[in-house]
Structure formats: C-alpha cells, structure tokens
PAFIVEX-102855 format. One record per residue (C-alpha): residue in one letter; residue number from 1; x, y, z. Coordinates in steps of 0.02 Angstrom, whole numbers. Each point is the difference from the previous one (the first is absolute). Example, Ala and Ser with C-alpha at 12.3 -4.5 7.8 and 13.67 -1.06 7.14 Angstrom:
<"A" 1 <615 -225 390>>
<"S" 2 <69 172 -33>>
END
This chain:
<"X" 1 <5534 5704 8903>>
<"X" 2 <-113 74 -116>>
<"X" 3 <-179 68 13>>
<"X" 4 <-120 13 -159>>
<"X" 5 <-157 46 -63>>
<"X" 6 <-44 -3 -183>>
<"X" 7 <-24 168 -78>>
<"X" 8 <-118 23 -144>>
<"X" 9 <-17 111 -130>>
<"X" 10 <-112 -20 -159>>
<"X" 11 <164 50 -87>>
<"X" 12 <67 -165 72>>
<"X" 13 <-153 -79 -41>>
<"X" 14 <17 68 -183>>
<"X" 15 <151 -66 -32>>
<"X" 16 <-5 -135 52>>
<"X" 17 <-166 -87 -89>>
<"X" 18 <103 106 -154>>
<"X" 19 <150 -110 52>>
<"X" 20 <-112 -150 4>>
<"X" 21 <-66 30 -179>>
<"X" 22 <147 27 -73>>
<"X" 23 <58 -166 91>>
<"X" 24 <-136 -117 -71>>
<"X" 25 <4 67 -163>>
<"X" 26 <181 -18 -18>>
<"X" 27 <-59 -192 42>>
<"X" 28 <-113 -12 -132>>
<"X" 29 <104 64 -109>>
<"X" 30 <152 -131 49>>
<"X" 31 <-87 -154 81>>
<"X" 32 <-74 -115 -115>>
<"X" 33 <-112 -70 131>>
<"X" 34 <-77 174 57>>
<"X" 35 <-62 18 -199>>
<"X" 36 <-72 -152 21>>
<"X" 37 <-102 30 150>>
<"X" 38 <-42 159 -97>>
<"X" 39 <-44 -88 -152>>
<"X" 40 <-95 -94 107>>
<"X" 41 <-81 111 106>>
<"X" 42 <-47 124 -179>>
<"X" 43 <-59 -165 -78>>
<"X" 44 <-109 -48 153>>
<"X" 45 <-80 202 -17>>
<"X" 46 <-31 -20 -179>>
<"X" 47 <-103 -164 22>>
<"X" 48 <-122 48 128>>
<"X" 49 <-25 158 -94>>
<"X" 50 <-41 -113 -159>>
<"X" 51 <-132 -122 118>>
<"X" 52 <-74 183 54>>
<"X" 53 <-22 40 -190>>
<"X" 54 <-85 -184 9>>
<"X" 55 <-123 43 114>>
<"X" 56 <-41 160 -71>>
<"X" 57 <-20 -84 -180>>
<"X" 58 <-114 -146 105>>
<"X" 59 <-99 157 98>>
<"X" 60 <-36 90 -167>>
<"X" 61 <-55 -139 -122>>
<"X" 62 <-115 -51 151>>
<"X" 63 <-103 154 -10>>
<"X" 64 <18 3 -166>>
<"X" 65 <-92 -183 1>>
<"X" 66 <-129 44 103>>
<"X" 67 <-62 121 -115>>
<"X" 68 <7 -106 -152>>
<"X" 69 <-88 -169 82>>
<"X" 70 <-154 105 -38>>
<"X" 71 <54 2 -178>>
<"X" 72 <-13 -161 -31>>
<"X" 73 <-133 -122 -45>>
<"X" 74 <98 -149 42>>
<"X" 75 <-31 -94 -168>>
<"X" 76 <175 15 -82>>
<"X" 77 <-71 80 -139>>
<"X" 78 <78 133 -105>>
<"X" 79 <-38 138 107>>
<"X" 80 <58 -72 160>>
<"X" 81 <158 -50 -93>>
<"X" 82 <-32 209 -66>>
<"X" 83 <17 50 167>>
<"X" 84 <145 -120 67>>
<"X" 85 <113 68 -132>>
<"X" 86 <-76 196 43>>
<"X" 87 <51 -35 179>>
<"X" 88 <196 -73 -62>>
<"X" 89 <8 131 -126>>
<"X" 90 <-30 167 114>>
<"X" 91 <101 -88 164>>
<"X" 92 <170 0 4>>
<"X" 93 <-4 -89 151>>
<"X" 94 <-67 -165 -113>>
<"X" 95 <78 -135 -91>>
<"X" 96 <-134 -103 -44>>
<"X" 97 <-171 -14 57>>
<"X" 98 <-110 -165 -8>>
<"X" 99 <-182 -44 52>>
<"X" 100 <-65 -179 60>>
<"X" 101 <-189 33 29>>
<"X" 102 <-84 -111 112>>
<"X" 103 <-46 -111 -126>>
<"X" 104 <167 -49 -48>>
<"X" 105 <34 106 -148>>
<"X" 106 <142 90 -3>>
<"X" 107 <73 132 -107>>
<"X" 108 <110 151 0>>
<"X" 109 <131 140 -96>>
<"X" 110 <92 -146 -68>>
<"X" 111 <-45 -154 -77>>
<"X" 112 <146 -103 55>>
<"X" 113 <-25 24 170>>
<"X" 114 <48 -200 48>>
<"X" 115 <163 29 -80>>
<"X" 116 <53 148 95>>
<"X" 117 <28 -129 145>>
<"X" 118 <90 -163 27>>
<"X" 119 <-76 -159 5>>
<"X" 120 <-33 -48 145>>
<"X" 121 <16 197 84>>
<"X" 122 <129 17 109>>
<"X" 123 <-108 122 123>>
<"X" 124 <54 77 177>>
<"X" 125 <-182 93 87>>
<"X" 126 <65 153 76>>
<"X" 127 <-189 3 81>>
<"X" 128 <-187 -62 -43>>
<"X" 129 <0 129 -162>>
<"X" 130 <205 31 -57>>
<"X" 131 <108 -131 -57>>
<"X" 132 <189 -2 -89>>
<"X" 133 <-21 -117 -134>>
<"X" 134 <146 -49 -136>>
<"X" 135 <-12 16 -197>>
<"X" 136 <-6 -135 -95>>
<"X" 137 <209 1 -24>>
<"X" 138 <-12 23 190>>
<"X" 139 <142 136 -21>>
<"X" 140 <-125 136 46>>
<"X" 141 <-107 39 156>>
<"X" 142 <-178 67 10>>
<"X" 143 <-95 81 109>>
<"X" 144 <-174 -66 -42>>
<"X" 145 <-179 94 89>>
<"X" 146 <-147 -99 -5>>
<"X" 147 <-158 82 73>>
<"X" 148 <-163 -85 5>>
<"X" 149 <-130 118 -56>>
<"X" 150 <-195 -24 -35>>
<"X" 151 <19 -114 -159>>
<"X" 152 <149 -87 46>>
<"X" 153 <178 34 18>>
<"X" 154 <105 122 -86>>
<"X" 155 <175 -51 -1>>
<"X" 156 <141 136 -56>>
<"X" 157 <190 -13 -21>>
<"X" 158 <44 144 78>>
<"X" 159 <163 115 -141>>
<"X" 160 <167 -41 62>>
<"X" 161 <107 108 113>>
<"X" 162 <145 79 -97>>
<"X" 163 <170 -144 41>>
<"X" 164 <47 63 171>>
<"X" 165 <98 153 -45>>
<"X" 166 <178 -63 76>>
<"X" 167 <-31 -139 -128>>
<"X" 168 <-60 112 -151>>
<"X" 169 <167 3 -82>>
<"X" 170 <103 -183 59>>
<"X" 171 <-10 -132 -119>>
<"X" 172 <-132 -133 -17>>
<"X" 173 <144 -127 55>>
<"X" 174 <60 84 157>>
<"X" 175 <-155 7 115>>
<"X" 176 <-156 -98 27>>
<"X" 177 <-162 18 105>>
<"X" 178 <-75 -131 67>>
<"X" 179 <-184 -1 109>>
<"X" 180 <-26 -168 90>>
<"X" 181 <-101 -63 129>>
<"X" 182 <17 -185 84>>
<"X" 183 <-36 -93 -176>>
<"X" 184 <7 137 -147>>
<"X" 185 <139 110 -63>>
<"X" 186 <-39 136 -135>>
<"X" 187 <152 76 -81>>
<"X" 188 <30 172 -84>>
<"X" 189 <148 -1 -100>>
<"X" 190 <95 -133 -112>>
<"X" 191 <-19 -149 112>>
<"X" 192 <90 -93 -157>>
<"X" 193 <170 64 28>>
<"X" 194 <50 12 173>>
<"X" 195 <198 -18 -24>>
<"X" 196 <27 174 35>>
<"X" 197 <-89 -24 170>>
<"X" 198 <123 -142 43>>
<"X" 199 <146 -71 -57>>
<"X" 200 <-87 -130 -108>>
<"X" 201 <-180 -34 -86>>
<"X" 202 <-130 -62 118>>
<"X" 203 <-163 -17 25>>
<"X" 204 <-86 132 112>>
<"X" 205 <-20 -142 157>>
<"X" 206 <163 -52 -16>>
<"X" 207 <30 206 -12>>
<"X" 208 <-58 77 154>>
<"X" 209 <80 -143 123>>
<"X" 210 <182 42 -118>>
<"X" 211 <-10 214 12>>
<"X" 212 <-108 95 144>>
<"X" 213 <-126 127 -71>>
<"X" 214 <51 180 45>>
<"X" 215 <-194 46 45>>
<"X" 216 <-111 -119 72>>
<"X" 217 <-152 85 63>>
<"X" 218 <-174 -51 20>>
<"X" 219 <-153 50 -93>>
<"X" 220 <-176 5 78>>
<"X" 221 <71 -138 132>>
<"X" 222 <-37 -112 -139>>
<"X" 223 <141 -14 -108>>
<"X" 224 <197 33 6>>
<"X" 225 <63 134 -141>>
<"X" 226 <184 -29 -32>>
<"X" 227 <128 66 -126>>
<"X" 228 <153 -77 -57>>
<"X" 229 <145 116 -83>>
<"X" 230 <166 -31 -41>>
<"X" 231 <154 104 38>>
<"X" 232 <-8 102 -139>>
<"X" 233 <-166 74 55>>
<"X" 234 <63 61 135>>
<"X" 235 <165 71 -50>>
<"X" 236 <-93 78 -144>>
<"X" 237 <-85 80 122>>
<"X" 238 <115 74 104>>
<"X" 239 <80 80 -144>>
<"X" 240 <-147 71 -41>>
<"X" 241 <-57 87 158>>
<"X" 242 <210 39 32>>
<"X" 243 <-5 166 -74>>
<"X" 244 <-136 46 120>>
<"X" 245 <87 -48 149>>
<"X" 246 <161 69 -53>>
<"X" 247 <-121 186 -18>>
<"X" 248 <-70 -51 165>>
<"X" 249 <177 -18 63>>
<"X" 250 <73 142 -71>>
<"X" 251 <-158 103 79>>
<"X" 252 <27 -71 167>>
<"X" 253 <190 37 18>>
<"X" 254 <-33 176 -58>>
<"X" 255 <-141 46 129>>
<"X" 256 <125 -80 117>>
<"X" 257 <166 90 -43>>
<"X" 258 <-123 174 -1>>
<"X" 259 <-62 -54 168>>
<"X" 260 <184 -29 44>>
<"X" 261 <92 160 -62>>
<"X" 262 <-167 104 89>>
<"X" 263 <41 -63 129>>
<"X" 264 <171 15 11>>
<"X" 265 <-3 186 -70>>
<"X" 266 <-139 51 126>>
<"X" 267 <118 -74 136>>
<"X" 268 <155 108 -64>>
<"X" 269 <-105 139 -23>>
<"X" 270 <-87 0 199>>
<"X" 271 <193 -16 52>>
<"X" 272 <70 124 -111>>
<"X" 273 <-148 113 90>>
<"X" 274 <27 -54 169>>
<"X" 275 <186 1 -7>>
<"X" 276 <-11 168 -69>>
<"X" 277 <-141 61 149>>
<"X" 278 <132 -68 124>>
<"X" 279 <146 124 -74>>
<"X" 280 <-118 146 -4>>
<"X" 281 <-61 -33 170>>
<"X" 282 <-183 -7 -65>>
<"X" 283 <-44 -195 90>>
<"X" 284 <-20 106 177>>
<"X" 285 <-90 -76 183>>
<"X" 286 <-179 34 62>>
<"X" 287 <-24 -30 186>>
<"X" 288 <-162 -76 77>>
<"X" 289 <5 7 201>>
<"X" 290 <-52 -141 99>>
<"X" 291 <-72 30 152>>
<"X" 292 <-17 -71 187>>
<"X" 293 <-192 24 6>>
<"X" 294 <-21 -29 179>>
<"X" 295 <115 148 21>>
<"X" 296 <-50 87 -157>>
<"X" 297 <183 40 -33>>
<"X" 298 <106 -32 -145>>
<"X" 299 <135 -129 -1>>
<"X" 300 <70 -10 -156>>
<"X" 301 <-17 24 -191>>
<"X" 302 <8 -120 -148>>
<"X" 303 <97 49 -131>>
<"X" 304 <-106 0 -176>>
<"X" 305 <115 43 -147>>
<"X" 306 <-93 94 -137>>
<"X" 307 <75 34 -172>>
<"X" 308 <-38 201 -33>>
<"X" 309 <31 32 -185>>
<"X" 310 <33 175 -74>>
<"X" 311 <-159 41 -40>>
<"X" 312 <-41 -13 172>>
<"X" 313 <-100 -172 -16>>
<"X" 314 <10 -114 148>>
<"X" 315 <26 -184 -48>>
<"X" 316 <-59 -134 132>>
<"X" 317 <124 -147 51>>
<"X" 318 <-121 -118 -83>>
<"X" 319 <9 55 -171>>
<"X" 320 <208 -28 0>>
<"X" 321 <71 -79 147>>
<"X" 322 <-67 -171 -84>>
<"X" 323 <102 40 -144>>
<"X" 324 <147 66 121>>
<"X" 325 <-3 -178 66>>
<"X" 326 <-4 -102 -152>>
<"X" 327 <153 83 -102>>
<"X" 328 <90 40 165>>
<"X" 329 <8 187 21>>
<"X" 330 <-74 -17 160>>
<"X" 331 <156 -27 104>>
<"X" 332 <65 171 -70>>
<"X" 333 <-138 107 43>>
<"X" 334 <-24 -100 193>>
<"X" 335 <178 55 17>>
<"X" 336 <-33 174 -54>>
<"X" 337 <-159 5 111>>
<"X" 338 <80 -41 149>>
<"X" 339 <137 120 1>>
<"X" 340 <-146 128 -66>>
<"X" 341 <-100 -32 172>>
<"X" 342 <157 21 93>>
<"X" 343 <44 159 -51>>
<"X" 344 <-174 51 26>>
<"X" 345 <-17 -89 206>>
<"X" 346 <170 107 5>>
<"X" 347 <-105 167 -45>>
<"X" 348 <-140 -22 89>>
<"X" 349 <118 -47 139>>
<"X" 350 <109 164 6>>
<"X" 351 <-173 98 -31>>
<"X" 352 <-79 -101 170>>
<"X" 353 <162 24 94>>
<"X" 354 <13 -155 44>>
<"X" 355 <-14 -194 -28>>
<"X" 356 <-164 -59 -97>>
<"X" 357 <-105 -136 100>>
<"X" 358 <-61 -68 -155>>
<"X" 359 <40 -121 -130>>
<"X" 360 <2 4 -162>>
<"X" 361 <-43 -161 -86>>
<"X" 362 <60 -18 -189>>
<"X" 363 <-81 -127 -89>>
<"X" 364 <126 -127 -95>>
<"X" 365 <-3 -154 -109>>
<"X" 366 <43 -168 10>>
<"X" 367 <140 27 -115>>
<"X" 368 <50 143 86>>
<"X" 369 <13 -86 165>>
<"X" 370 <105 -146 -60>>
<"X" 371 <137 121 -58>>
<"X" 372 <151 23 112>>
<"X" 373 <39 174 -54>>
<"X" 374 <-161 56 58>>
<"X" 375 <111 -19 213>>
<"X" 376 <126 111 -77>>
<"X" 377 <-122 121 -73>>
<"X" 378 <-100 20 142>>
<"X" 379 <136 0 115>>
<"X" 380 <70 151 -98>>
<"X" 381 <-150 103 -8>>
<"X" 382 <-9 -10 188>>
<"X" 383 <153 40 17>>
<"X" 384 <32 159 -128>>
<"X" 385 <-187 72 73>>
<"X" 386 <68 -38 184>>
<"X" 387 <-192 -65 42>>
<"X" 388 <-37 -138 125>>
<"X" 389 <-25 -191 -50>>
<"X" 390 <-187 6 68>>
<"X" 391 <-47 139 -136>>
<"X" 392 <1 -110 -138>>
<"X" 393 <-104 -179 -17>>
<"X" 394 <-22 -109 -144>>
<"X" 395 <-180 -72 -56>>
<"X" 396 <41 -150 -107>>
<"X" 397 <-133 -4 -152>>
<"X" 398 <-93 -172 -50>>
<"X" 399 <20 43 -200>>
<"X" 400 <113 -108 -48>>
<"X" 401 <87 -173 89>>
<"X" 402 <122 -18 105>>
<"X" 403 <155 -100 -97>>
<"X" 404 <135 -18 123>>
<"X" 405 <-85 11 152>>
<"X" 406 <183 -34 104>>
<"X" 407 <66 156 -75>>
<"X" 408 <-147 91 49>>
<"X" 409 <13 -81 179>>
<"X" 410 <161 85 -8>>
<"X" 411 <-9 160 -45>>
<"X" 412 <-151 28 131>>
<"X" 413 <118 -77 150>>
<"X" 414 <122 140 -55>>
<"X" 415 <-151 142 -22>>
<"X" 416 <-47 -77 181>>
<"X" 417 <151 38 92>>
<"X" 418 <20 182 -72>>
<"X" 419 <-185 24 84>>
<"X" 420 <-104 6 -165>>
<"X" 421 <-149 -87 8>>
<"X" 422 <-61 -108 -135>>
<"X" 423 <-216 -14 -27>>
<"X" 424 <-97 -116 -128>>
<"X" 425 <-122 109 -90>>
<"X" 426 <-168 -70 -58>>
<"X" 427 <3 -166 114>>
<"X" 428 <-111 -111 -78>>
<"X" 429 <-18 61 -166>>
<"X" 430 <188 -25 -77>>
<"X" 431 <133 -139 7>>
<"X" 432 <98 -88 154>>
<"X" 433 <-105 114 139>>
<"X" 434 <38 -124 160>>
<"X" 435 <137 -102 -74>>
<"X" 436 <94 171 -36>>
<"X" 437 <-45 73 178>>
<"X" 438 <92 -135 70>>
<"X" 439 <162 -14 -104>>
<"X" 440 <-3 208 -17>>
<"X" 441 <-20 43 171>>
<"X" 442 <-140 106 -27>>
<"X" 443 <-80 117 144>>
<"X" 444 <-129 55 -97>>
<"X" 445 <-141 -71 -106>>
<"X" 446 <-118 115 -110>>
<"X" 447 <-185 -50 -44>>
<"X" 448 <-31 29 -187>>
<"X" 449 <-170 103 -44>>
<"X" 450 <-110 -131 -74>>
<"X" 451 <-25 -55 181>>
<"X" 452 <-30 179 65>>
<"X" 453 <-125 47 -121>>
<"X" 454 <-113 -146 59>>
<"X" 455 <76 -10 168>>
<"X" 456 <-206 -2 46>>
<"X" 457 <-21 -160 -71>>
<"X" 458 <34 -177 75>>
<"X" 459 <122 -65 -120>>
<"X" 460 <94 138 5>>
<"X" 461 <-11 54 184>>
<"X" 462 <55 -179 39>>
<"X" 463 <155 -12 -122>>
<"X" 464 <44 172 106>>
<"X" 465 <-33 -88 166>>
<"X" 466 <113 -161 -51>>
<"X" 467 <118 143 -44>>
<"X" 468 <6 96 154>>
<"X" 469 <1 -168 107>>
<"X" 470 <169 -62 -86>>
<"X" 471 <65 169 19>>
<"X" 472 <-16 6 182>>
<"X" 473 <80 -175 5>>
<"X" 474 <141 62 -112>>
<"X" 475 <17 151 118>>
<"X" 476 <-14 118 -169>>
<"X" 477 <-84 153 -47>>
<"X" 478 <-168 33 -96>>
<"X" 479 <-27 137 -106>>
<"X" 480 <-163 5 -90>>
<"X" 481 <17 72 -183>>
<"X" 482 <-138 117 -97>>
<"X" 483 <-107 34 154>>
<"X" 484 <-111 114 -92>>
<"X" 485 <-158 19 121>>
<"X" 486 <-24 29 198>>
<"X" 487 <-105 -160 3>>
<"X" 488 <139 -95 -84>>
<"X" 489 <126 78 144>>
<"X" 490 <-122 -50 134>>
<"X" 491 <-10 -186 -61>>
<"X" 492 <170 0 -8>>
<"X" 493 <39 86 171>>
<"X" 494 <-87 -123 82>>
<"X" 495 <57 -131 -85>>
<"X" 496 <196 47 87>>
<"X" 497 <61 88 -148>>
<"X" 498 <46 157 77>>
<"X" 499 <122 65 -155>>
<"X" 500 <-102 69 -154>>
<"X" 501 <25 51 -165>>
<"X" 502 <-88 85 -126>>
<"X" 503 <-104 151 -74>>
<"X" 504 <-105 -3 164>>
<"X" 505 <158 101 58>>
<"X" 506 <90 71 -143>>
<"X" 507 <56 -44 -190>>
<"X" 508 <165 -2 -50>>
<"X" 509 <87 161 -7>>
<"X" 510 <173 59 -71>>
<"X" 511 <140 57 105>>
<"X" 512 <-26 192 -32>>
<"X" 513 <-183 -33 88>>
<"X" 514 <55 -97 150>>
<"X" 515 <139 138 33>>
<"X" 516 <-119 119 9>>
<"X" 517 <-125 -84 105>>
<"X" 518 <112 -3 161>>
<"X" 519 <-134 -34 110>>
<"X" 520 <-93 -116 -73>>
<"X" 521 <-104 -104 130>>
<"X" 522 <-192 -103 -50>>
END
C-alpha cells in the first residue's frame, strides 16, 4: 500500500516546462505536420497584422479627406484635379484618388481610371464605405475607400500591403490568395498556373473542391480570405526557420544540463557536509520539554537535532534535513542521533541516581521508519546505554510519503513490543495522519502550529476539536505543538489537551543546559 502527496518545487516546475520546450521543438523540428500548423498559425499572425495596416491606411486617408473636401470646388477643373494629385502625391497611404461631384463629373490622379478595373467589377462591400474590388486582370485585390463628402464622393484605392511576408520570397506559381464571398472571388497571385497547387491545371472552382486551403479565415464577416500553397512553401520554410530552432534547442538543453549538474553538485556537496558533520560529531540534539499543564510538570523532551558548525553557527533542521531526505543521508545521522540521546538519558541517569520518568521523543522520517535496520539499531543503543524501553519514543514526520507502508507496519509492531512508543507529529498538516495511526499503532498524535497560532479562531479551533474528539475515540494522546501564549494554553486546556509544547515553557536547549538545570520545574 502506498500513500502520496505530490511535492512541488519551482525547480520541478522549471524543468519541467524546460522539458516541455525542448519536447515540442524537437517536434517541429521532425514532424512535418507540426511545421505546418506553425506555418499556419505564423501565416494566420502575419495576415491580421496586414488587415490592421488596412485600417490604419483607411483611418489616415480619412482625415486626410476631410481636410481636403474643403479644397475643392467640385467642378473637375484643373485645380481640383491640382489638389487630387497633391493629396496622392504627399500620402503614401494612396493609390489613386478620383472625384464624382454631384453632378456626375468625375475625375481624378489618373486618367484611366475605368481601366484600372474589370468590366463588369467584381466587388465584395466590406461595409457601407470599404469594398475589395479586383483589377482589371482580376489577379489583384483592392481595398477601395469611398467617402461621401460635401461635393460628392471621393473614392481612393487605398497602396497595397507588402505580399504577406511568409509569401515574400515563394514563387508566383506555388501559392495563391483568394478573397470570396457567396458570388465573387478575387485572387492575388498567378491564378493562370495552378499546377503546382495540384497535380494538374485547373481552374480555380474546380481548384479549391481538388486541394483544401491552409488558411481560411474571415474578413469583416463579409468575406472568406484563403491561401493556397504547395509543398514546397512549406518545406522551404521549415528550412528556413531550422537553424533557429536548432539555437533554440541547443539553448534549452544547456539551461537544462546546468540546471541538472547544479543540482546534482549542490546535492553531493550538502552530503559531503552532512556526512562529514556526522563524523565530527557536529549534527548534535536540542531538547524541548513537554509538559502535563494541569500538573505543571514535565513529561518528556523532543529531541531537535541542530547542526553546530565550527564557527560556532547553529544551523536549523529546516535549512538541511530537506536535503538529508532527498539524497538519503538522513538514515545515517537518525542512527547516529539515537545512539547520541542514549548515551546522554544514560548521563543524566547516573547524575539523577536513578531511572528518568521521561521520554525522549526523536523525530524520524518516513524513510527512516521503513528500514529494518533501524530494530537492530535501536535495539543496540538500548542495550550498550543499559536505559529502559519507555525512555525513548519515535515522532514519525509528515515530510515525505510513506512507500511501503507494510514494512513500516512492521517495524512499529517490533518498536511496540520492546515498549517504544511511536507518535505522528504535525497531524493534519503532513501525509497519511489517520490512515498511518491505524496501521502504525500510534499512541500519540501531535497538533502542528498553524492551528495553535489561531487556535482563537473558528476554523481552526474546530479542526482542533474534530482532532481531540477522534483522539479520545482512538484512546491516543494530544500534545499541542508551539503553544507560545497563556491565552493559547488556556484555550487549549479547556479544550482537553492537557500536554503542551512550546516557548510558553521553554525553547530548545542542548544537553550541557538540561544537565545543569536538575531541577527544572514551570
């Protein structure tokens, strides 16, 4: 049986959107579908960003008309036809401009403006003022403005957008745009030789139900814009945006190979250190006394281990038992620590005169637990020391999972019947908490902090209520962890937690401290 809960890290997280990235570029780079969704999809960007430059060019030469309809007489004359050809000149955002005054002349920048346009126009209106309209060879399509202004209506074919830009470079053969609506199609490209774009010459009806466009997307819910390339296209442009990926590539497998070998130096490194603290005896137990408060007496200690370096820093459990965990130094230094408090119930023993009442409760890990040896270890330290089974308890920690729950089982039916008591520290806060209660033969449950420090508030006094309620029907202890204020104490006195723990009473102190204080009492 095996009980989990995902663990997180951003490392984790890191590597593995890095892992992803790598993954779907490698895909581009080797599926020829995935560079044609890409083609695609880059195709699709380019072409709304040329109908934005549309609009723009449409916003601008509207303004710009609105000045010049004041300009004009409306007669045709030369200086209206002056200031048409003013207006093309200094815009880049005209083609050609034409006037029809409301008297029917018309005239304009060019003067051949009925054969710029097929007979009869192929037109698609985009709205009441824009409209696509094709060249007379209808291989080209326009975007034609036509705003009415005091004289008439000014009509303007707005420049052409640069050939979308995936496009720039393909041959006039292997793609073609086409703009159609339920009756009209207007082409860009050579609509005269469509081989390329299937396997024989055909005419661009008998085209589009032969070969499926790769874009199809509408414009102004008027019209359908779709483009037409052949294989080439595509392949051509792969290769060319290949030597990108392949950087890309090459940059993601780096960051992850650095993020790899940190990783995996930084882990030698913490057990090089730790392995080396545990030789020079520097990895050494704190004890924090837990106390009966309706007696006000102590009854026992847990054991914190804190890693005293040469300097004479004091490093906390949090900033390397973690790391202990993960590359698996931690079974080491449990073993060490429990033949370390051994020794020390033995001197505080012979300096009392007589057998300690307390217990001593050393904190191990999951991993720890599930190992066998730990029965022979423990059973040797008691032995060598020649101190009583009830001296020493074990508070299982909620860090990490339980994988082989049965050998756990196990080892606490053997701990059991040499009179050690196994707790659960941090109930309700870490991983298995009832299910390992039952299958560990726990007599003990610990309450983690975050409930004590708001033990004032509902949420949390009831989670400590619900606690306390299954712990009577468990028959099981409660010990209440980081009681830090007499309030907090009170709450939790009346709530039938009689066994406290925390700075209310006393930090943890080493060994040399608690020898000396022989009558230590709250």
């Amino acid at each position: 049986m095996t009980i989990r809960r995902p663990s997180i890290s951003f490392y984790s997280i890191a590597l593995v959107t890095l892992l992803i990235a790598i993954g779907l570029v490698t895909l581009v780079l080797t599926s020829q579908t995935v560079g044609r969704q890409l083609f695609k999809y880059n195709l699709e960007s380019f072409e709304h960003q040329r109908s934005e430059n549309y609009l723009h060019s449409i916003q601008s030469t509207s303004i710009l008309l609105d000045n010049l309809q004041y300009h004009l007489s409306y007669t045709c004359d030369k200086e209206d036809i002056s200031e048409l050809e003013r207006a093309s000149y200094y815009s880049s955002h005209i083609r050609s401009i034409s006037l029809e005054t409301k008297s029917g002349k018309v005239c304009g920048d060019h003067s051949n403006l009925s054969q710029l346009y097929g007979s009869p126009a192929k037109k698609i209106p985009l709205n009441r003022e824009v409209v696509v309209i094709a060249n007379a060879d209808n291989n080209e399509s326009i975007v034609q403005y036509r705003k009415q202004v005091v004289g008439g209506v000014i009509t303007v074919d707005i420049a052409q957008q640069p050939t979308n830009a995936l496009l720039s470079n393909a041959c006039n053969q292997c793609w073609l745009q086409v703009i159609e609506n339920d009756s009209v199609s207007l082409y860009t490209g050579n609509t005269q030789k469509t081989s390329n774009l299937s396997s024989t010459m055909v005419p661009y009806n008998d085209l589009k139900t032969i070969v499926m466009p790769i874009l199809s997307m509408p414009l102004h819910n008027k019209a359908w814009i779709k483009y037409y390339v052949t294989p080439k296209v595509i392949a051509d442009y792969r290769a060319h945006i290949k030597p990108f990926l392949l950087l890309i590539l090459s940059g993601l497998i780096f960051i992850v190979l650095v993020m790899l070998y940190r990783r995996y130096h930084s882990t030698s490194i913490i057990k090089f250190l730790v392995l080396n603290a545990i030789k020079q005896n520097h990895l050494v137990p704190y004890y924090q006394p837990i106390i009966d408060a309706e007696k006000r007496l102590i009854c026992g200690y847990e054991v914190l281990i804190r890693w005293e370096t040469k300097k004479g820093k004091v490093i906390l459990p949090d900033e390397f038992i973690p790391q202990c965990e993960t590359n698996g130094v931690i079974t080491p230094l449990t073993f060490q620590l429990i033949n370390t408090v051994a020794r020390d119930i033995r001197k505080l023993e012979m300096q009392a005169g007589k057998t300690l009442p307390y217990y001593f409760s050393i904190n191990i890990s999951a991993n720890v637990l599930q190992d066998p040896e730990l029965i022979d270890i423990t059973r040797s330290a008691l032995a060598h020391y020649h101190i009583a089974p009830h001296n020493l308890a074990f508070e299982l920690t909620e860090r990490a999972p339980i994988d082989n729950i049965e050998q756990a089982e196990q080892n606490c039916i053997k701990l059991n019947a040499m009179g050690i008591q196994i707790k659960l520290d941090d109930v309700g806060n870490g991983y298995c908490d009832f299910l390992a209660l039952q299958k560990l033969q726990a007599t003990t449950i610990k309450i983690d902090k975050v409930f004590i420090d708001d033990i004032d508030s509902l949420a949390a006094s009831s989670i400590v209520k619900s606690l306390v309620a299954f712990a009577e029907k468990a028959e099981v202890e409660v010990i209440a962890e980081g009681v830090e204020t007499e309030q907090q104490a009170k709450i939790l006195t009346e709530l039938g937690i009689r066994y406290h723990q925390g700075f209310l009473y006393s930090k943890a102190v080493p060994f040399s401290k608690l020898a000396s204080d022989k009558n230590f009492n709250v």
